[in-house]
C-alpha positions in Angstrom: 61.9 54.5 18.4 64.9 52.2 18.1 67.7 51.5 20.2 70.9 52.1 18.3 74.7 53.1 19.4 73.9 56.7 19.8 70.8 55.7 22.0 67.0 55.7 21.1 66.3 57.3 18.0 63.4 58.1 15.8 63.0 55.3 13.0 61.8 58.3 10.7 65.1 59.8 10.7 67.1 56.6 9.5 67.7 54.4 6.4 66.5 51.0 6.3 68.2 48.4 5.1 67.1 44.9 4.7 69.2 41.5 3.5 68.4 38.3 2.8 71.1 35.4 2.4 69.2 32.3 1.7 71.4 29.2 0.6 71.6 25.4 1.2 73.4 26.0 4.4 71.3 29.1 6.2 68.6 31.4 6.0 69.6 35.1 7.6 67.3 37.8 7.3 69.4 41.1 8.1 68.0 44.7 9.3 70.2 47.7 9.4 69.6 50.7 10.2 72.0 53.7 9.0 72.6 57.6 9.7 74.0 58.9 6.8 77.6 56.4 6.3 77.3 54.8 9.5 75.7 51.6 10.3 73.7 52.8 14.2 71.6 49.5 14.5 71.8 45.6 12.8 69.3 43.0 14.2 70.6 39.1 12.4 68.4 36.2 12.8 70.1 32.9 11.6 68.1 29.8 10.5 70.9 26.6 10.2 69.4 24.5 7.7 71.5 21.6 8.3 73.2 20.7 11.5 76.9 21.3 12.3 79.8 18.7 13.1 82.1 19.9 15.7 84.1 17.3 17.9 84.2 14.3 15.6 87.9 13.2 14.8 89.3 11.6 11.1 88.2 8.5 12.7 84.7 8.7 13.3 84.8 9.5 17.0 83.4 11.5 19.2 86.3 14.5 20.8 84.9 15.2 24.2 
């Protein structure tokens, strides 16, 4: 069973899709699962490779 927007439903009766984006900035591993066109379930997990800079101004310090 899996939790999706129209409530718990049998996996059986679904479409699984899974995505990989793996590049020098992430690795995301996608899981979707879909009734017919619509998309009922997505589970994302995000792996940041490399850290992100937020809050440093042009000149090198820190924007608190």
């Amino acid at each position: 069973m899996i939790t999706t927007t129209r409530g718990l439903m049998d996996e059986s009766l679904l479409k699984r899709v899974d995505s990989v984006v793996d590049n020098d900035n992430e690795h995301t591993t996608a899981v979707e699962y879909w009734d017919g066109d619509e998309c009922v379930h997505r589970s994302v997990h995000v792996h940041l490779k490399r850290g992100i800079a937020f809050g440093v101004g042009e000149a090198g310090g820190v924007n608190a």
